[in-house]
N, C-alpha and C positions, 0 to 999 in steps of 0.2 A: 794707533798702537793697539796692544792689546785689551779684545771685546770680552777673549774668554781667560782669563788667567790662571796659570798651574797651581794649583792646589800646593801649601807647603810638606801638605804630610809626602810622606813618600809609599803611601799605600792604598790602594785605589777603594772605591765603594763595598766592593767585594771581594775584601781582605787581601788583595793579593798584589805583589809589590809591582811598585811603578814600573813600565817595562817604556826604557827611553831608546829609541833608534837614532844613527850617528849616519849621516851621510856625506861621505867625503869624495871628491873623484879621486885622488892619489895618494895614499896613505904611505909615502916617503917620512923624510925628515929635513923640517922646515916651519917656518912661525905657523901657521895653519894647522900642519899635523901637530905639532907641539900643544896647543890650544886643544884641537880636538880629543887626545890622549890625554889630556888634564882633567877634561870636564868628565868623560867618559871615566876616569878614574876614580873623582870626587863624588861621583853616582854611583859605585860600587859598593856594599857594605865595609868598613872599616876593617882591615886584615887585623886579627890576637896577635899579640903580644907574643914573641917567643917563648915564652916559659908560663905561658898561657892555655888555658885548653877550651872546647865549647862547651864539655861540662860543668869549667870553672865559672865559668860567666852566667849558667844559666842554674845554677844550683847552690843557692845562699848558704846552706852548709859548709861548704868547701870555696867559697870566696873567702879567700885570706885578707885581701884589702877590705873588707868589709868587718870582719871579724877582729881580725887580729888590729887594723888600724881606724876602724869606726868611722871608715870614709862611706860617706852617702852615694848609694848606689846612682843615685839621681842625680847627684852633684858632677859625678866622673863620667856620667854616657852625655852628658849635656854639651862636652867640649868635643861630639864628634861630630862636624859638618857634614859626613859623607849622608847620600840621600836612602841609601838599603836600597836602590833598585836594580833592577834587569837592566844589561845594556849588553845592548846588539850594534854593529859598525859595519856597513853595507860600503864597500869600493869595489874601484875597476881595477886597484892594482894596489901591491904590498909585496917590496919587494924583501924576500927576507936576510939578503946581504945591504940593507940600504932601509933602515925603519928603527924607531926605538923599541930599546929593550921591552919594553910594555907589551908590544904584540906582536914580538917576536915568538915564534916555536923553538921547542927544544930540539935539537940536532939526535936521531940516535946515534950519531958515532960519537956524540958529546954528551955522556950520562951524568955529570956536573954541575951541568945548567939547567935549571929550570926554566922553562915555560914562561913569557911575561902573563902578569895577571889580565891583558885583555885578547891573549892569545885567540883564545877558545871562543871571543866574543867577535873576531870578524868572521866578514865572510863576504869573497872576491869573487865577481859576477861582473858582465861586460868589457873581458879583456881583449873581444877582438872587434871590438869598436874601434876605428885608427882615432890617434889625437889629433890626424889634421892631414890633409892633401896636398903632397907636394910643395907643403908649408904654407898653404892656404886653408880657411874657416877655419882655424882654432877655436873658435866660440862658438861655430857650429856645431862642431863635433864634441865642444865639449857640453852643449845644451843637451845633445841626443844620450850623450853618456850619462847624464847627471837624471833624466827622464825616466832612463832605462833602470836605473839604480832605481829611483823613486817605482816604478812598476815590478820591482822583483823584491824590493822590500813590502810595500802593500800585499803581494801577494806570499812571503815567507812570514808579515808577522804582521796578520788584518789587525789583531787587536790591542796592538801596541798604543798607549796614551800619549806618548808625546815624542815627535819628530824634530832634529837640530839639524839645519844645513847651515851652509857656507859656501864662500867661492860666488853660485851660481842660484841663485833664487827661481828660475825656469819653473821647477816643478813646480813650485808652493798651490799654485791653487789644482793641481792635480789632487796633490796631497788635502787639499780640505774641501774637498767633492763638487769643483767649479761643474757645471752643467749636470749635477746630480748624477755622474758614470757611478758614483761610488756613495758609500754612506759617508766618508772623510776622516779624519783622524781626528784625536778628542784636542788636541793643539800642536803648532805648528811654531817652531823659533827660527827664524833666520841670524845668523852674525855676519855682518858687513864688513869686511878687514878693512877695504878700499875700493872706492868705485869704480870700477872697472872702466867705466868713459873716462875719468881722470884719468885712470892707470894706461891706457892702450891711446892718448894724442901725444903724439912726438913733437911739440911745441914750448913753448918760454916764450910768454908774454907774445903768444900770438906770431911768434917766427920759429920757425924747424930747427931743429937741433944742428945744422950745420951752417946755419943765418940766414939762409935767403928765404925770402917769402915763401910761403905753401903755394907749391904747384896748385892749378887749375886745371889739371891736363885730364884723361877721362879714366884714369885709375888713380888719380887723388877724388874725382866725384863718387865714382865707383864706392871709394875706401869710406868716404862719408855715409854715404847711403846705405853700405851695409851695418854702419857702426851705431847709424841712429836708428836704425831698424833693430837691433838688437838691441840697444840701450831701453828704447821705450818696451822694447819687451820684457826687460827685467826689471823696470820702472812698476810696470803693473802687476806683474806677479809680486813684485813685494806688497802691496796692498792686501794681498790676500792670508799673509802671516798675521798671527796670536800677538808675535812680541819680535822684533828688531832691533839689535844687540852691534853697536858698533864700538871701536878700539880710537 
């Protein structure tokens, strides 16, 4: 588990606020993106109040709750979970008829709607990575994808403190300087929804979904061989995260 664990402040040595990076392969809508738009959200500074100003909040003169109803200043920011930091959301795709409101853009033919508040915080890189060949290596393709994303966020935000994946744990020890290529990030989260070797055997109690024993034929070996081959690879890359977060 975690060796180095994240600090609660949300502000780093050198005053400046915690900058968390979000790596998703597909920023649709679905339990995954849902999760990830949450966390990303509650890492955000806590949006004022409508009828609120940022003079109000920062200038005890003109704080009316404080004044006029002798509410403790300390007592009322104590009930706000959000972490005050930077967040950045690195995918290969976002599609914006097909994503929630959160980081969706504003349409200009639509001057109405604003902007979701993580609009501004993605940013879509490796969309002509295919997801898969002719319906074959989905996990391949989506390891290359999920690598490329981890190489284009290292390289858009070296000095980010701390990294959240999901789905696909591959990169993790890119990410925390496995063979010294890199200096590493200052911590690394992975979240496990489901393990993927459960999720990808088409079996019950050891017989295939249609009853009859699992083939032996040489594309059921094949299927084994590339699945434990992948599995033990995400097996060990999870070894290399801070902290490991399952559902």
């Amino acid at each position: 588990m975690a060796s180095k664990p994240v600090s609660g402040s949300s502000v780093t040595k050198n005053n400046k606020p915690l900058h968390i990076v979000f790596l998703h392969l597909d920023l649709g809508i679905g339990g995954a993106e849902q999760l990830v738009v949450n966390l990303a959200l509650a890492s955000l500074p806590a949006e004022l109040e409508p009828n609120s100003t940022s003079e109000e909040t920062s200038d005890p003169s003109t704080n009316t709750n404080t004044m006029n109803t002798g509410t403790n200043p300390s007592t009322t920011s104590s009930t706000n979970t959000n972490l005050n930091a930077r967040v950045s959301i690195v995918t290969t795709h976002c599609d914006q008829s097909h994503c929630f409101d959160a980081v969706r853009k504003s349409k200009s033919s639509d001057t109405t709607r604003k902007p979701g508040r993580l609009a501004d915080c993605v940013h879509v890189c490796g969309a002509a990575i295919p997801v898969h060949l002719w319906g074959y290596g989905t996990v391949v393709f989506s390891t290359l994808r999920m690598l490329y994303l981890s190489y284009v966020a290292r390289w858009k935000f070296p000095d980010a403190d701390v990294y959240v994946l999901d789905i696909l744990p591959t990169p993790i020890p890119f990410l925390t300087g496995w063979l010294n290529i890199h200096t590493g990030v200052k911590c690394v989260i992975y979240y496990c929804h489901f393990p993927d070797k459960l999720l990808t055997r088409d079996t019950v109690n050891g017989m295939s979904s249609t009853g009859t024993q699992q083939s032996g034929g040489l594309k059921a070996v094949l299927k084994r061989g590339y699945r434990a081959v992948m599995d033990g690879l995400e097996e060990w890359s999870m070894m290399y995260a801070d902290g490991i977060c399952v559902n």
